[in-house]
KESE-133540 format. One record per residue (C-alpha): residue number from 1; residue in one letter; x negated, y, z. Coordinates in nm, 4 decimals. Layout:
  resi  resn         x         y         z
   NUM     A         X         Y         Z
...
***
This chain:
  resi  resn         x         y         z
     1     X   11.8064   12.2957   27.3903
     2     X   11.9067   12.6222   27.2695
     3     X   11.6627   12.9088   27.1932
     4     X   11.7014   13.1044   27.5160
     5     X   11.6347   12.7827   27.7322
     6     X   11.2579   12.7734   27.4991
     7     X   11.1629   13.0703   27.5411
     8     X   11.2482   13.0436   27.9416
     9     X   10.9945   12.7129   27.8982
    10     X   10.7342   12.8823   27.7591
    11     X   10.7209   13.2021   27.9370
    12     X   10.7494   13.0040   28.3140
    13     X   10.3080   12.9848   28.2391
    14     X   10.2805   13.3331   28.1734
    15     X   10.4978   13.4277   28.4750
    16     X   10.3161   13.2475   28.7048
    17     X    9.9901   13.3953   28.6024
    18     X   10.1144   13.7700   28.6512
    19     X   10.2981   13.6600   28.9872
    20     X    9.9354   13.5070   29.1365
    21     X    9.8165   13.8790   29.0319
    22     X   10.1317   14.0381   29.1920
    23     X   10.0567   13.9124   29.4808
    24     X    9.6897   13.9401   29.4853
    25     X    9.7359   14.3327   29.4311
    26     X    9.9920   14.3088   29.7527
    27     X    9.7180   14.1366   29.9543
    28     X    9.4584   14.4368   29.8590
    29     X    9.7060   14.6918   29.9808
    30     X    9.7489   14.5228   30.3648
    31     X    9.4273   14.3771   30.3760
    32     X    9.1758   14.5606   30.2152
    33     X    8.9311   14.4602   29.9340
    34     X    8.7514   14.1243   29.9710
    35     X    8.5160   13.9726   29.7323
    36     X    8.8074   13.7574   29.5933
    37     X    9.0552   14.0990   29.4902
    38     X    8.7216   14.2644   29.3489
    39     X    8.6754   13.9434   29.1351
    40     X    9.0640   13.9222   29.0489
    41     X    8.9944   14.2935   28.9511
    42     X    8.8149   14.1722   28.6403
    43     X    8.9995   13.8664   28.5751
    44     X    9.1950   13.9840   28.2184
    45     X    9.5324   13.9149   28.3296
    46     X    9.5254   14.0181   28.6950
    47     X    9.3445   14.3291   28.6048
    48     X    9.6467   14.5204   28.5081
    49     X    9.7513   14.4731   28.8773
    50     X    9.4323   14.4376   29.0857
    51     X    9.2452   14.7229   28.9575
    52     X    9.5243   14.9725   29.0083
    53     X    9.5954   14.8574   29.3612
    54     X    9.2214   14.8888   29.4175
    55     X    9.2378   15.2685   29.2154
    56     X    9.4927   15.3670   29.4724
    57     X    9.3822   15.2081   29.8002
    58     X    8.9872   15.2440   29.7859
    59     X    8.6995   15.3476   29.5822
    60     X    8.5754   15.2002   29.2408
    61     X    8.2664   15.2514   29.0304
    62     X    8.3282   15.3456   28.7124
    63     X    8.1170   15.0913   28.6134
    64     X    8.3740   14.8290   28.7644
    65     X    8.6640   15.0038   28.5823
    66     X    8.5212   15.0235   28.2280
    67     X    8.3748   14.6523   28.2871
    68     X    8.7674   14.5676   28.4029
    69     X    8.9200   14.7076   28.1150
    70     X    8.6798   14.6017   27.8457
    71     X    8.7598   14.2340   27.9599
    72     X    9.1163   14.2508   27.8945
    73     X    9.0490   14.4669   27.5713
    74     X    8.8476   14.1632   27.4467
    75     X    9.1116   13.9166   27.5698
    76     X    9.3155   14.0290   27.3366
    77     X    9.2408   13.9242   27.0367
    78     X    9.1081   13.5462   27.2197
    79     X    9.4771   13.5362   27.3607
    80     X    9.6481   13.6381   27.0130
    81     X    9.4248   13.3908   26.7886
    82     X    9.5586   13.0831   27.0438
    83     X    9.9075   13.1889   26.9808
    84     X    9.8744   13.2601   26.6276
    85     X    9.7367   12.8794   26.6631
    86     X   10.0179   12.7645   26.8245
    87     X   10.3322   12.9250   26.6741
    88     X   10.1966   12.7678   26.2973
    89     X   10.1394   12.4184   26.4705
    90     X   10.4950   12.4479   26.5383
    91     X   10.6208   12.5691   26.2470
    92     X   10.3849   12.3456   26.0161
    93     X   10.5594   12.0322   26.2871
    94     X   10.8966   12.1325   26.2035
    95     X   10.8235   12.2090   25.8126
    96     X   10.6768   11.8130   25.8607
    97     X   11.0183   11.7168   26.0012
    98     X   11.2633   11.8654   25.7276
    99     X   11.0428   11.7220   25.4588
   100     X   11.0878   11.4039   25.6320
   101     X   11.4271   11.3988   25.7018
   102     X   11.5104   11.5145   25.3658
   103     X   11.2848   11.2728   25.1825
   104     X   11.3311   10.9373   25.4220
   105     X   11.6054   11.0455   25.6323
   106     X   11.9240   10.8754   25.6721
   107     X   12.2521   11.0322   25.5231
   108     X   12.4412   11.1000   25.8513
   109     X   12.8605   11.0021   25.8783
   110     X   13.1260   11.2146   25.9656
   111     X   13.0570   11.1637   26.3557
   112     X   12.6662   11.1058   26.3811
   113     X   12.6908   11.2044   26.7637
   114     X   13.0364   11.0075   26.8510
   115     X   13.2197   11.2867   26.9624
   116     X   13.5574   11.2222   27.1220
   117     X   13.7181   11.5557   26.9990
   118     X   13.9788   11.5898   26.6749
   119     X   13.6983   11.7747   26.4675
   120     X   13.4506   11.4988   26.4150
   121     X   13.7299   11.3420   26.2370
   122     X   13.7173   11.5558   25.9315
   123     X   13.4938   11.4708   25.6325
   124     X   13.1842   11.6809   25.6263
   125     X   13.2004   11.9155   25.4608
   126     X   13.5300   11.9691   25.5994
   127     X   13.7793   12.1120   25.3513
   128     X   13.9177   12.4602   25.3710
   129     X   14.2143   12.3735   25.5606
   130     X   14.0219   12.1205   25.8201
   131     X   14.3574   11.8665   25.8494
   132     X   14.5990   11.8181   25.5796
   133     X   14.8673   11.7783   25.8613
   134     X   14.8918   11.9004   26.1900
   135     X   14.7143   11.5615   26.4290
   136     X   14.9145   11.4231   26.7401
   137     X   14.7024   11.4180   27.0232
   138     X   14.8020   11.1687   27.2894
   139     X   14.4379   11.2053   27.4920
   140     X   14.1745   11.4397   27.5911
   141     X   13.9332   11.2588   27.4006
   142     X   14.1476   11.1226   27.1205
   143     X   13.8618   10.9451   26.9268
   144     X   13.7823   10.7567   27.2291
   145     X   14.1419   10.6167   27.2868
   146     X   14.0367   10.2471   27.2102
   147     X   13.7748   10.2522   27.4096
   148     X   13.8440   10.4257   27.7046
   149     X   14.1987   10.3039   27.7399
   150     X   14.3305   10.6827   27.7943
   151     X   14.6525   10.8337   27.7570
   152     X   14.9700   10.6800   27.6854
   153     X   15.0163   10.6637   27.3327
   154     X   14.7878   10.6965   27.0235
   155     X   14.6226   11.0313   26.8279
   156     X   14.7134   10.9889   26.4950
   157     X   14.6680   11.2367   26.2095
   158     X   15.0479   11.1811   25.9588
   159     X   14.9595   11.1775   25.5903
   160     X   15.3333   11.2765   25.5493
   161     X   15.4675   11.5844   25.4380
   162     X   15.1441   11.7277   25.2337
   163     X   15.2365   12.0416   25.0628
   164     X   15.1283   12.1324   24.6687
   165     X   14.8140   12.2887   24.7954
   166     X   14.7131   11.9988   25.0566
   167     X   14.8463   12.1322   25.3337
   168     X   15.1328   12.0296   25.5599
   169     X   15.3423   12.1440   25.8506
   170     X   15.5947   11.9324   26.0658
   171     X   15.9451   12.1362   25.9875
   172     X   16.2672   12.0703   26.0885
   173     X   16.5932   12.1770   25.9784
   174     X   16.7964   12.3966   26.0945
   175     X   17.0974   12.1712   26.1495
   176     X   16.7945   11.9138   26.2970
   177     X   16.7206   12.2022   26.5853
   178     X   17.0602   12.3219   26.7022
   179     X   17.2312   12.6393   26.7855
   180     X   16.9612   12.7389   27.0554
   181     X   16.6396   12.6759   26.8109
   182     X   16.8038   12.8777   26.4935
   183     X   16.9056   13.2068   26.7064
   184     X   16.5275   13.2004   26.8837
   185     X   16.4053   13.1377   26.4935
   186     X   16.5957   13.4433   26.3805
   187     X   16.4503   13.6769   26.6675
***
């Protein structure tokens, strides 16, 4: 999963919470104020919601609105202590993980995954030029050729014409290409 998709995960909870308040503020504007919307009042996070709706639509003790917001002042630090609790659990899980992999992991191949695509076959690290020649791909998934019987002939990767530095290029010459190829070359 990426990063975005987490954080969509974890903040689905917290969403939910604020929507039940959402809509418990809505119900005190059409319906009045009930014993349930003055107890969502103090609740820390409906508060935010409830207590304004019941500021604007009726009449509140200031006893209920210093009693409101001293609750979710004191939530506060209760709500930051449990996520300060559970941000290091996962951090001190995936510190626990590296160690482990690096210390009784396996060493993993050049295709760990089995990916079908031209650059899983490349050492890792790959060199600076990824091939040394330029492949010919016959498939979609040219790794997967014997296997999924795709395609009509065969990726291969030539080890022919490697230059001095360890790369190559497929070349002809001009006499090879014809009349047509060499004027298009010189334009």
């Amino acid at each position: 999963m990426s990063r975005a998709e987490d954080l969509q995960v974890l903040a689905l909870p917290l969403c939910l919470i604020a929507i039940g308040g959402y809509r418990q503020a809505v119900m005190a504007l059409s319906g009045g104020i009930s014993p349930a919307i003055r107890l969502a009042s103090y609740i820390p996070f409906w508060s935010p919601f409830v207590m304004l709706t019941r500021l604007t639509v009726g009449h509140v003790d200031p006893w209920e609105l210093v009693l409101s917001f001293g609750l979710l002042a004191a939530s506060i630090p209760i709500v930051a202590v449990i996520a300060v609790r559970v941000y290091s659990a996962g951090v001190l899980l995936f510190a626990i993980n590296v160690w482990r992999s690096r210390t009784r992991g396996s060493i993993a191949g050049p295709n760990p995954w089995d990916g079908p695509t031209l650059e899983w076959s490349v050492p890792s690290p790959p060199p600076p030029y990824n091939c040394a020649t330029l492949p010919i791909v016959a498939s979609r998934h040219p790794l997967w050729e014997n296997n999924l019987d795709e395609g009509s002939g065969r990726t291969g990767i030539p080890s022919d014409l490697l230059l001095d530095e360890g790369r190559g290029t497929r070349a002809t010459h001009a006499r090879e290409a014809g009349a047509g190829a060499t004027s298009a070359a010189k334009l």
